[in-house]
C-alpha positions in Angstrom: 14.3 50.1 4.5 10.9 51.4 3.3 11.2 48.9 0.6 11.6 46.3 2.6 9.4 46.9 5.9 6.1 46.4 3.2 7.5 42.9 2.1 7.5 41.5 5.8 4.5 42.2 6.1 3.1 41.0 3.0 5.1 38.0 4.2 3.9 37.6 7.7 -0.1 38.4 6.0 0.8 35.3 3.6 1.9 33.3 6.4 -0.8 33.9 8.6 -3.6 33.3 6.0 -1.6 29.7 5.0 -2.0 29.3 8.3 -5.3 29.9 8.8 -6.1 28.2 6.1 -3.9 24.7 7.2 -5.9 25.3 10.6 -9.5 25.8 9.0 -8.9 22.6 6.8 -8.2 20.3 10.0 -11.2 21.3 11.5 -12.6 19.5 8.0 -10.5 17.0 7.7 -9.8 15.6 11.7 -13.4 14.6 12.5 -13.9 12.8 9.1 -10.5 11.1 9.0 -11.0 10.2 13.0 -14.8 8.6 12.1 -13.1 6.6 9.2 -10.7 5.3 11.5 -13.3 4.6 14.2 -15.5 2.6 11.5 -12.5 0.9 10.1 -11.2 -0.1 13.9 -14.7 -1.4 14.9 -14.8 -3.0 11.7 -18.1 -1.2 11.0 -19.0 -0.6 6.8 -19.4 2.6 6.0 -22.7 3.5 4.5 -22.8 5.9 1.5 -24.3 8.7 3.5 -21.2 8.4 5.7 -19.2 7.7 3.0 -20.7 10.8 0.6 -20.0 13.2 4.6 -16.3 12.3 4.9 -15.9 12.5 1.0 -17.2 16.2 1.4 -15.6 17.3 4.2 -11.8 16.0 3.2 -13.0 17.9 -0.6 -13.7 21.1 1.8 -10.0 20.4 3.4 -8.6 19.8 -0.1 -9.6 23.5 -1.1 -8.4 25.2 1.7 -5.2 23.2 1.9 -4.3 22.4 -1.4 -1.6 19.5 -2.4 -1.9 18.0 1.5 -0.5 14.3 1.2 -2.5 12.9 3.8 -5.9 14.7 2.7 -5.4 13.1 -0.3 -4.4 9.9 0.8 -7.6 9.7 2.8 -9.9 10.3 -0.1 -8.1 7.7 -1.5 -8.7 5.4 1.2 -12.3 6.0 0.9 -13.1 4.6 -2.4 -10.8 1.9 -2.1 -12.7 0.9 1.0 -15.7 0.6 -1.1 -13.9 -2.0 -3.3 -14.3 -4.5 -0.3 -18.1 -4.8 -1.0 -18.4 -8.2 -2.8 -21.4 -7.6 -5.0 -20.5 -4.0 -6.1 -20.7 -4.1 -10.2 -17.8 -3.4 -12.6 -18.9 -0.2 -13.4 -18.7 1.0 -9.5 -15.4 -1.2 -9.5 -14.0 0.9 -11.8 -15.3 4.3 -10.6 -13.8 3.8 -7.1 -10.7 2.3 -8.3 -9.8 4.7 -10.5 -10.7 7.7 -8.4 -8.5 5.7 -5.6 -5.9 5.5 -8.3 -5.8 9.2 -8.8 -6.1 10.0 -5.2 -3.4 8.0 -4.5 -0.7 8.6 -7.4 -0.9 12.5 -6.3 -0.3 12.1 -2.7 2.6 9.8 -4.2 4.1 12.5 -6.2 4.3 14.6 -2.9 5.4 11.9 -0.2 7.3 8.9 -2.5 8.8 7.8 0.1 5.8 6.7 2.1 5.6 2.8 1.4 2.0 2.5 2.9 0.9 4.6 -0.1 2.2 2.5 -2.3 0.9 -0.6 -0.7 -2.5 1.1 -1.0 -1.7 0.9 -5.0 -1.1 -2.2 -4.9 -4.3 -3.4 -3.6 -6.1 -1.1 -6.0 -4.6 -2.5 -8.9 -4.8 -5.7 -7.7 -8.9 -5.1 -7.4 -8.8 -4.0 -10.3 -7.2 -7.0 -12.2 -4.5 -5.3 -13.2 -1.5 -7.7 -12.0 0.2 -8.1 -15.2 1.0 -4.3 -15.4 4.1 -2.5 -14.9 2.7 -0.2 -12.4 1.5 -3.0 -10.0 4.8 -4.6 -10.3 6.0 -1.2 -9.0 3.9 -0.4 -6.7 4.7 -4.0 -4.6 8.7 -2.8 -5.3 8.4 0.8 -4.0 6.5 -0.6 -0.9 8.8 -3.5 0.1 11.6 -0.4 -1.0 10.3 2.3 1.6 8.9 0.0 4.3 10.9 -3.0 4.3 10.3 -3.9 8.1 6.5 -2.2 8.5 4.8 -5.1 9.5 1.6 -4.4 8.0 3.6 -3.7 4.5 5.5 -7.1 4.7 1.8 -8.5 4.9 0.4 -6.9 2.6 3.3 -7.4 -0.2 3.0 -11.0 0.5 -0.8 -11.2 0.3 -1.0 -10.1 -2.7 2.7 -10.9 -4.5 1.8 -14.7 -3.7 -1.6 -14.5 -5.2 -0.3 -13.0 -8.6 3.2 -14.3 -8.4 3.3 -16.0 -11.6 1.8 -12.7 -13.3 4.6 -10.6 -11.7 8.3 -9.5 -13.3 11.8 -10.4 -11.6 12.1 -6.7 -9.7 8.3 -7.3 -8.2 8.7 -11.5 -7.9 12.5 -10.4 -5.5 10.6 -7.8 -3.8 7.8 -10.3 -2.6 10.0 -13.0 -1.8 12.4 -10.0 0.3 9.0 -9.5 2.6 8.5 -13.3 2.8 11.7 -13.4 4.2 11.7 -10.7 6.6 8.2 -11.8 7.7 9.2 -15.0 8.5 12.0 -13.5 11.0 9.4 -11.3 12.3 5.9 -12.2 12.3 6.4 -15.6 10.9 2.9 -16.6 12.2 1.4 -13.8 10.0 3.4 -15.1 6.9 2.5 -18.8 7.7 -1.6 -17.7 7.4 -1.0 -16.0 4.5 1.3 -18.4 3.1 -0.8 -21.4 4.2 -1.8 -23.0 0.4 0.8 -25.6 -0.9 0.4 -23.6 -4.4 1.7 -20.2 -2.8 4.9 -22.1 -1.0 5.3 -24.3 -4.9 5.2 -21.2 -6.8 7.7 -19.1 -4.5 10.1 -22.0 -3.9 10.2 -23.5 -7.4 10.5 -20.6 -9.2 14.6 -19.9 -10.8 14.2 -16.5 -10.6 14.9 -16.4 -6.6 17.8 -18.8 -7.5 19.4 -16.3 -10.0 19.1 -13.9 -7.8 21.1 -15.6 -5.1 24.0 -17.0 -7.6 24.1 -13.6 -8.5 24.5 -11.6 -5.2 27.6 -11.1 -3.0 25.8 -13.2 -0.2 24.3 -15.7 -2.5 23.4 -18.6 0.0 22.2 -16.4 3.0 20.1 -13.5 1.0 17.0 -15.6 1.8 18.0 -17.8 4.3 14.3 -18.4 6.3 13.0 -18.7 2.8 14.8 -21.6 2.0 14.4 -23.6 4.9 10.9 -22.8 4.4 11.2 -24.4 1.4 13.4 -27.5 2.0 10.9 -27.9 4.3 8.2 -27.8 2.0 9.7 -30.0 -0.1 10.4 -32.7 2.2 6.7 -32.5 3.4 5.9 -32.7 -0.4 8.0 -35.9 -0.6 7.0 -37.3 2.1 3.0 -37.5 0.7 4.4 -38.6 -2.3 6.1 -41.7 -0.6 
């Protein structure tokens, strides 16, 4: 008993300073991850003495809180915001992408499961020309994977899959054409935008790999069954200009 009466205590001391610490690291990291939002909502840019603020204050959080998913998911998002400025130079490109990159693969390794991470990848890779690579290709499977009906996923994962499709593999060229079709069941307006470039509906319907995959699965007709009316109709629209 005396043995043990000194370990719940140390316990219940180590509990109460994580918890201290958790608490002192929202008062960090809520106010700088509410102010992204705000400027991201209004769709405000961030200037870099904002941008330099929130990076400091989710670092603060970071220290008190270490190995906090959505801490360092939000740094992430910061410096892949900054890849939306069109005349930022390679050398910045790179910087920000790769620190978004490193943000983002170690929130990853503590939430996998969290598809809008992985979308996030995707578009840094994608920024950063890298849609021949093996870890693009995965990052657009993991998020169609772990968020097969988030709407902003499906958009995302089409966005970009149709604008590199003939750079991707099978897995990642399956997994774009999976959100294609589940868009088109349920924001089909949303897929028709992003779609809305004959070369993106020529790639994605003409391409055997979709085919192969059908012949080869249980439900070979109906496993992308908006997609291929989608694409007759194409085709009869492409036939029709021809004529």
């Amino acid at each position: 008993m005396r043995l043990v009466l000194p370990l719940v205590a140390l316990l219940l001391v180590y509990a109460l300073t994580q918890a201290a610490r958790n608490g002192l690291a929202d008062v960090y990291a809520r106010p700088a991850t509410n102010f992204l939002q705000d400027k991201r909502d209004a769709d405000d840019v961030l200037t870099d003495a904002e941008r330099q603020v929130i990076i400091s204050n989710l670092g603060k959080a970071l220290k008190l809180a270490p190995g906090n998913p959505v801490t360092l998911t939000e740094l992430g998002r910061v410096h892949r915001i900054k890849l939306e400025i069109e005349d930022l130079d390679t050398a910045e490109v790179e910087r920000h992408g790769n620190a978004a990159l490193d943000y983002y693969q170690q929130a990853a390794r503590l939430r996998p499961a969290w598809p809008w991470g992985w979308r996030a990848m995707a578009r840094v890779r994608y920024e950063l020309y890298e849609d021949d690579s093996a870890a693009y290709h995965e990052a657009l499977v993991l998020a169609t994977q772990f968020g097969p009906w988030e709407n902003s996923v499906q958009r995302e994962v089409a966005e970009l899959g149709v604008d590199t499709w003939e750079s991707l593999n099978p897995a990642a060229k399956l997994a774009v054409a999976s959100m294609i079709e589940r868009g088109l069941l349920r924001q089909p307006a949303a897929i028709e935008d992003i779609m809305d470039f004959d070369e993106y509906w020529q790639a994605v319907c003409f391409d055997t790999t979709l085919d192969i995959a059908a012949s080869q699965s249980s439900v070979a007709t109906n496993r992308f069954p908006r997609l291929h009316q989608r694409c007759a109709a194409f085709a009869t629209a492409q036939a029709q200009e021809l004529t």
